[in-house]
C-alpha positions, 0 to 999 in steps of 0.5 A, a space after each residue: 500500500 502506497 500512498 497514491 493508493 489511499 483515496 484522498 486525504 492529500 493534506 494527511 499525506 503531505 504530513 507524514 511525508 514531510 515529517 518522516 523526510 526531515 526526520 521528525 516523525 513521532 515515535 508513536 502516532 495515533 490516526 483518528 477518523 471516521 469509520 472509512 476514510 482510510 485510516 488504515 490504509 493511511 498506516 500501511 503506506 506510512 509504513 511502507 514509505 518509512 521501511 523503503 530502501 529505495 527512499 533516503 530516510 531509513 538508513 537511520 542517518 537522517 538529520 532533523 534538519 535535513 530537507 526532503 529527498 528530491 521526487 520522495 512522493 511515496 515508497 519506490 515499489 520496487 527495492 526488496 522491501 517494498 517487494 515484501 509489503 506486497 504481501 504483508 510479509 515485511 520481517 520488521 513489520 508487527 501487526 497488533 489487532 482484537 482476537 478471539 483466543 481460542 486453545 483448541 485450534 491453537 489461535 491465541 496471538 495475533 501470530 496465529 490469525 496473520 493467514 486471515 488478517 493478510 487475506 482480508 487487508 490485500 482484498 480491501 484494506 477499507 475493511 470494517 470491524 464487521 468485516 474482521 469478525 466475518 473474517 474470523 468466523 466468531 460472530 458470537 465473541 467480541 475480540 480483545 487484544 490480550 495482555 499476552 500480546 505486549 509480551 510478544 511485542 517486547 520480544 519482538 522488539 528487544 531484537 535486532 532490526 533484520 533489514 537494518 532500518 525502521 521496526 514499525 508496530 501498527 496497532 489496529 483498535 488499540 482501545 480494544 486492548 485489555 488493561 494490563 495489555 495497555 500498561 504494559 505497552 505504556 511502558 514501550 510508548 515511553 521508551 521506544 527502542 531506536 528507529 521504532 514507530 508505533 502506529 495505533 488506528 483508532 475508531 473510538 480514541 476516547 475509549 482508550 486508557 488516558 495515559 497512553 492517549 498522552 503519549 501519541 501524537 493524534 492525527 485526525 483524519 476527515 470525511 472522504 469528499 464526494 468526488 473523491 469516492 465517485 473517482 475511486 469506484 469509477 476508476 478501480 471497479 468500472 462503475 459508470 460515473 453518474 452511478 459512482 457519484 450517486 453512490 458517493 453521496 449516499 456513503 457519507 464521506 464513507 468508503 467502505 459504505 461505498 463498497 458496501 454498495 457497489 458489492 450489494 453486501 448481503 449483510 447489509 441487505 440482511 439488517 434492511 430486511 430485519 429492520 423493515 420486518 422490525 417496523 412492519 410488526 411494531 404497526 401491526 401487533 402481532 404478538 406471535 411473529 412479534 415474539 419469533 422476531 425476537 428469537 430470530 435476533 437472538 440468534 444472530 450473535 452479540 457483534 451482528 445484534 449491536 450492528 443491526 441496532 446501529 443500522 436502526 438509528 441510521 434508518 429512523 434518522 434517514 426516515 425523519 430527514 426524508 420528510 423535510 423533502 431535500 433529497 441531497 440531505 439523505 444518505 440511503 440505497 435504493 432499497 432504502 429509499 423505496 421502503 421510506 417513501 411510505 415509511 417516513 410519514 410515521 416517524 416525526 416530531 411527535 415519535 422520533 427521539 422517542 424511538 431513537 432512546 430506545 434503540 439506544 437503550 437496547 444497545 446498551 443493553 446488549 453490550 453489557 450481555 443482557 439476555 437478547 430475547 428480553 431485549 429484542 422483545 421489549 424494544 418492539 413492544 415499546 416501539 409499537 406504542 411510538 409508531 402508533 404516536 405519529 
């Protein structure tokens, strides 16, 4: 991954550039944004970019004060490094990310999920945390990244650099570390080896420890524009160009929402089904299939039960919008579209922020494992007397 291959955010990259070029790269960053707009293929190229031998940055004898090589807009691509990040087999490369331990097939680091965490970053790095837990095949656990791995990060790190240059940890979700994980990589963020480079991807920095948000430098990435996104689907997958700016509008800044699109994700059709089924039983008061509803949630497993809720709030937000008539202000599919143009009218002034604490709540809920059936069941009797409030 290079940096011409992330989709916009130019100014990011003139950053890092410039810094890692002139020598003042931080030893620790953390890259913020949200969901889609490229933060971890942004940590890629860094890396990559900072581990070519083909650029005059990584032989260690680079002065602050120096300038930048002339023509280093990006990783050369074709010295022995970069010939090695092609398949995510940099040897002074580490990869921290949430896992699900499991003794009985022998996958308890991350060492043991690198097969799968390869496959997945070389198909679309623009993956989401979905997509990991799809990858993994545990939707019924939510993976953490566990103490046991700062150990393996230490060793790792108290060895010699194989390539001579930078040793570069990136760390993906960092605020899914365990307690005693963050402590102990608290000490290495204080005092990094030599030529060392922490690069921590972060959806929800705020649920870091705050001792360890003290010791990175943040760099927060925006919302991809809309011509951004319509220019990558319409060049990378073929997509007639009307259709790709469609798409981009409705993605929301987001390119993995985009992908999600142009893919036809049957995951997201599956939350649209669960979600109009949601609406359709609340009107109607069918206690029976009511109830079946909430026993088909319940199977479906804590990760993909928080992401259905999540689809929710967006729907009932995008259903309020749809009433002030101002289509450039929704962002939703054509599947979407059609059901709200008949579904909007029942959500209003009088009903929606009603609706939405409810989601809300049963959110909460399941993420402190309360029993789904119970969840599920209440929130559709609670949302049959607000649809009926309109």
């Amino acid at each position: 991954m290079r940096f011409e291959d992330v989709i916009g955010q130019e100014e990011v990259k003139r950053i890092l550039m410039s810094e890692a070029d002139g020598g003042r790269l931080p030893h620790a960053l953390l890259l913020t944004g949200p969901e889609g707009c490229g933060k971890m293929p942004m940590a890629l190229a860094l890396a990559q970019y900072l581990c070519c031998t083909g650029k005059g940055i990584t032989d260690g004898q680079v002065s602050m004060f120096d300038e930048p090589s002339a023509g280093s807009d990006s990783a050369c691509g074709t010295c022995i490094s970069c010939r090695q990040w092609e398949q995510l087999a940099h040897p002074d490369v580490h990869f921290m990310f949430p896992i699900i331990a499991n003794k009985a097939r022998k996958k308890e680091i991350c060492d043991d999920w690198m097969p799968a965490w390869r496959e997945m970053l070389l198909k679309n790095p623009y993956f989401t945390y979905t997509d990991w837990i799809q990858q993994m095949e545990v939707e019924n656990s939510q993976p953490v990244i566990y103490s046991r791995e700062s150990d393996v990060i230490q060793r790792k790190l108290s060895l010699k650099s194989v390539q001579g240059g930078w040793r570069i940890v990136i760390i993906w979700l960092p605020e899914k570390m365990q307690e005693a994980c963050a402590n102990k990589m608290l000490k290495l963020l204080e005092e990094p080896p030599m030529q060392t480079a922490f690069i921590l991807v972060s959806e929800e920095p705020l649920k870091m420890l705050g001792t360890i948000l003290s010791r990175v430098q943040p760099i927060n990435m925006p919302r991809l524009k809309d011509e951004e996104i319509s220019e990558a689907i319409h060049q990378r997958m073929g997509i007639e160009l009307k259709d790709s700016q469609s798409i981009a509008h409705m993605a929301n800044g987001s390119y993995s929402k985009a992908l999600e699109a142009v893919t036809v994700d049957n995951g997201t059709s599956a939350l649209f089904q669960l979600f109009t089924s949601l609406m359709r039983l609340a009107w109607s008061r069918k206690v029976k299939e009511m109830k079946a509803w909430s026993d088909e949630m319940h199977e479906l497993g804590r990760e993909r039960q928080k992401d259905f809720l999540q689809y929710a709030q967006r729907m009932i937000r995008e259903s309020f919008t749809a009433n002030l008539h101002r289509p450039e202000l929704n962002y939703m599919n054509m599947e979407e579209l059609q059901f709200t143009s008949k579904f909007a009218p029942f959500v209003n002034e009088k009903n929606a922020l009603g609706i939405m604490n409810e989601l809300q709540e049963a959110q909460i809920h399941i993420e402190q494992n309360v029993n789904a059936k119970m969840v599920f069941f209440d929130l559709i009797l609670r949302l049959t007397v607000l649809i009926k409030n309109h």
